[in-house]
Wavefront OBJ file of the C-alpha trace (Angstrom):
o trace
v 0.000 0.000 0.000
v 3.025 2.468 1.246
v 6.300 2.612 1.737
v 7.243 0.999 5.062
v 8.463 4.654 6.656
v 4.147 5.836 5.763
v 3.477 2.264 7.680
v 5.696 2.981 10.579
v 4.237 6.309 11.328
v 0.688 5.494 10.548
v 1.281 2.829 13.145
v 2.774 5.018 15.694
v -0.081 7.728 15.294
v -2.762 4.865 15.651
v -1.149 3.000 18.341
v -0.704 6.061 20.357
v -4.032 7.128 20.072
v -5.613 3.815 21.408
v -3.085 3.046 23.963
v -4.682 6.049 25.541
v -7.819 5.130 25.099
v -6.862 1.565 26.875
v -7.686 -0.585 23.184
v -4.403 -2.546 22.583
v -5.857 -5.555 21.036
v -8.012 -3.140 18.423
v -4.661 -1.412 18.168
v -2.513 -4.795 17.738
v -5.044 -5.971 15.592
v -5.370 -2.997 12.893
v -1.135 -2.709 13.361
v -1.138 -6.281 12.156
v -3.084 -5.498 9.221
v -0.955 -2.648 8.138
v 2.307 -3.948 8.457
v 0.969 -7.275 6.774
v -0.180 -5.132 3.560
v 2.259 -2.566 3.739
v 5.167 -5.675 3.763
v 3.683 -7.586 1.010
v 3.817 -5.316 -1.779
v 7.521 -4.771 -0.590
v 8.213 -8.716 -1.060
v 6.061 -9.469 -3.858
v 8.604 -7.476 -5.974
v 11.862 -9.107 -3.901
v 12.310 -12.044 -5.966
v 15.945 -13.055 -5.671
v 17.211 -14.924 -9.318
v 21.268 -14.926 -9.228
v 21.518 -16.101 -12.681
v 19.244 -12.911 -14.001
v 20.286 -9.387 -13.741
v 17.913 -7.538 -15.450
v 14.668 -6.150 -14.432
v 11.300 -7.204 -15.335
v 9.932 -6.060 -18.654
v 6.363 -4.069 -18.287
v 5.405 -1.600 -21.206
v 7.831 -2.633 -23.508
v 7.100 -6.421 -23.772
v 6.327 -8.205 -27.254
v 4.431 -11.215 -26.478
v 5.540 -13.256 -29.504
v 9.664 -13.266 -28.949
v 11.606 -15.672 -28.434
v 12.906 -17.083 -25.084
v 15.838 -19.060 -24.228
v 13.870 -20.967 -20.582
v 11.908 -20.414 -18.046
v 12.441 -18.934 -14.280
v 10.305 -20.533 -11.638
v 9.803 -19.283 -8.030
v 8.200 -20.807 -5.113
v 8.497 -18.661 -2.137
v 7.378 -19.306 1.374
v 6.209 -23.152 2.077
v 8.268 -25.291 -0.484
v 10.555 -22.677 -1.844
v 12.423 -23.386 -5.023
v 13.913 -21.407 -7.724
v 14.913 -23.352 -10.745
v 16.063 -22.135 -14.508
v 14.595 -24.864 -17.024
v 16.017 -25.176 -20.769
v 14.307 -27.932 -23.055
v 16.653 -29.105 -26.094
v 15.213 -32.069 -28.272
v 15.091 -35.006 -25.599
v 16.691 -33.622 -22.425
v 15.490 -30.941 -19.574
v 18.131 -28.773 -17.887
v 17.168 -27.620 -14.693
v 19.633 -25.055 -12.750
v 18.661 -25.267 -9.464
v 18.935 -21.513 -7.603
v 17.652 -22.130 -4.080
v 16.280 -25.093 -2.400
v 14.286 -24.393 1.211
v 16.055 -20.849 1.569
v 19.375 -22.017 0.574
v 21.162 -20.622 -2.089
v 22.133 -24.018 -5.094
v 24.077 -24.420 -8.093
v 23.168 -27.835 -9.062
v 22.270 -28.884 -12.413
v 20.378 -31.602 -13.597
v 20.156 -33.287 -16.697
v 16.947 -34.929 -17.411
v 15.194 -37.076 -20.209
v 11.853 -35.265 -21.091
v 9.947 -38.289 -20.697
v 10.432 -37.812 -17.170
v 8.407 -34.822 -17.373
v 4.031 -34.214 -18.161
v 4.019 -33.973 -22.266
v 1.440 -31.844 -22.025
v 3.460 -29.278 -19.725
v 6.288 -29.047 -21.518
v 4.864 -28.753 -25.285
v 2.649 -25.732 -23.365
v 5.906 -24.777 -22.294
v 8.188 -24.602 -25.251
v 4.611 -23.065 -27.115
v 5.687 -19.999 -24.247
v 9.651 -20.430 -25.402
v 9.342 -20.455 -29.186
v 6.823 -17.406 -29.341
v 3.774 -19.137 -30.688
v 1.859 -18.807 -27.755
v 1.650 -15.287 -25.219
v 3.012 -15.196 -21.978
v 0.294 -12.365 -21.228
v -3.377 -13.312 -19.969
v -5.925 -11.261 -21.172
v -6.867 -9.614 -17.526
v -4.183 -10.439 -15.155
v -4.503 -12.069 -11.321
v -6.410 -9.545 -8.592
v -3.395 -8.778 -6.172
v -4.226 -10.751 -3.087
v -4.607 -7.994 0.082
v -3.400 -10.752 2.644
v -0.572 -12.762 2.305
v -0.626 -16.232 2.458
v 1.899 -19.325 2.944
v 3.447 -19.258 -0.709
v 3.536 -17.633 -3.512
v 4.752 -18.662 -7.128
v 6.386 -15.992 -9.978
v 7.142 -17.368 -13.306
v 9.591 -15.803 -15.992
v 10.113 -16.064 -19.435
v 14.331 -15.850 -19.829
v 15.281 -13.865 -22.829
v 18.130 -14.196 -24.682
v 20.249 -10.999 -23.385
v 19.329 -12.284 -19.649
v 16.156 -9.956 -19.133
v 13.248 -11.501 -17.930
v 9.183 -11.147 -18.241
v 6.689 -11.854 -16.224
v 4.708 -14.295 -17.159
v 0.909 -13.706 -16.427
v -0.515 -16.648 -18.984
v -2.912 -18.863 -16.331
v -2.337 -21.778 -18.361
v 1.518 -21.799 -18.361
v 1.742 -20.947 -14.821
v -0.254 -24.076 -14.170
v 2.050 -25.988 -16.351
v 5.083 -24.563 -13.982
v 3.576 -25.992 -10.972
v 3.315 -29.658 -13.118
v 6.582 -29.342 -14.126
v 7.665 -28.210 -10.158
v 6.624 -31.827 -9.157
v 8.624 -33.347 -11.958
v 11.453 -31.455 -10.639
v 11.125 -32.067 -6.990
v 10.884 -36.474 -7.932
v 14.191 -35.750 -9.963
v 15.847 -34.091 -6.877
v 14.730 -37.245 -4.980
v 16.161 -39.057 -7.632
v 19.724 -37.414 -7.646
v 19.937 -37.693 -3.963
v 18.952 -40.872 -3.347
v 21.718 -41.850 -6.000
v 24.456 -39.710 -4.337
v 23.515 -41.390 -1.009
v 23.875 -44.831 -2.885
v 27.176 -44.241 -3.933
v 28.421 -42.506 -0.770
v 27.529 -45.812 0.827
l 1 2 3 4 5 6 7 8 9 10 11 12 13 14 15 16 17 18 19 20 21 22 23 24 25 26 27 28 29 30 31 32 33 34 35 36 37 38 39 40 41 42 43 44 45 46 47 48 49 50 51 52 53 54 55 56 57 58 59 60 61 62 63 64 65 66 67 68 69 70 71 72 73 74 75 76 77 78 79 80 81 82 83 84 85 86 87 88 89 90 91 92 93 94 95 96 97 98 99 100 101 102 103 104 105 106 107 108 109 110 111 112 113 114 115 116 117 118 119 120 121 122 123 124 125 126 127 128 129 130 131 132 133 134 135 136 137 138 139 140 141 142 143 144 145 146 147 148 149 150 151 152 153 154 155 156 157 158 159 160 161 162 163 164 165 166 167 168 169 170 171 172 173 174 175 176 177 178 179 180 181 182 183 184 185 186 187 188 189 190 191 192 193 194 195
């Protein structure tokens, strides 16, 4: 809603007033709320991705370029940040983070491991044929919740858009369970060998 130094003195105006008039738990209850919305715009727009430097695209987008992958973001509950390339039979995933921590591991993967479906939706998204812009785009949620998930289309130069498409987004999350069973995968075969 504001910038966190509007929030802070909102707060202190409000929680003076009640304290005074002996209603902390209105007072604790309406700070909540304010800090809450005031802090989620803040982080909606802190997405962390080490391998991209650029900022997001807005005006200037052209829905039908090319792109060389696709950024995915899981914060909160689950998180995960993962780059994924698709070349004939094989998925690269770049693993970025991994429950907070910060990853460099790559896998290589056959596609068949992976939902048809997603990926040829997918690599529609990559090769331009299909938008990466819904018509109307998500309501912005006024409370935050337990997790959130951003996806990006990777261009070429190492900008990034934002990719608003609900189907393709869906197909993200598919292709997030694909990529947590081959994380299982890989580390139940390191463990094998380390034994």
């Amino acid at each position: 809603m504001g910038s966190p130094v509007v929030t802070a003195i909102g707060l202190f105006f409000i929680f003076t007033k009640h304290i005074y008039m002996k209603k902390f738990f209105h007072t604790l209850l309406l700070s909540s709320v304010l800090l809450v919305t005031g802090c989620h715009e803040k982080s909606v727009m802190s997405v962390s991705a080490p391998q991209l430097t650029a900022s997001i695209a807005t005006d200037s987008v052209t829905d039908t370029s090319h792109y060389k992958g696709i950024y995915f973001v899981r914060q909160g509950g689950g998180n995960i940040e993962f780059e994924m390339t698709h070349q004939k039979d094989s998925i690269q995933i770049q693993l970025h983070k991994l429950q907070f921590k910060d990853s460099s591991l790559t896998l290589n993967c056959s596609a068949q491991a992976f939902d048809s479906a997603s990926i040829a939706l997918v690599d529609s998204l990559v090769q331009g044929s299909l938008p990466i812009k819904e018509e109307e785009e998500e309501p912005k949620r006024i409370l935050m919740t337990g997790t959130w998930v951003y996806t990006y289309a990777i261009k070429h130069d190492g900008g990034w858009d934002t990719i608003t498409l609900k189907r393709a987004k869906d197909a993200m999350r598919i292709i997030e369970d694909s990529v947590r069973i081959q994380l299982e995968k890989s580390d139940t075969n390191s463990q094998e060998t380390n034994e």
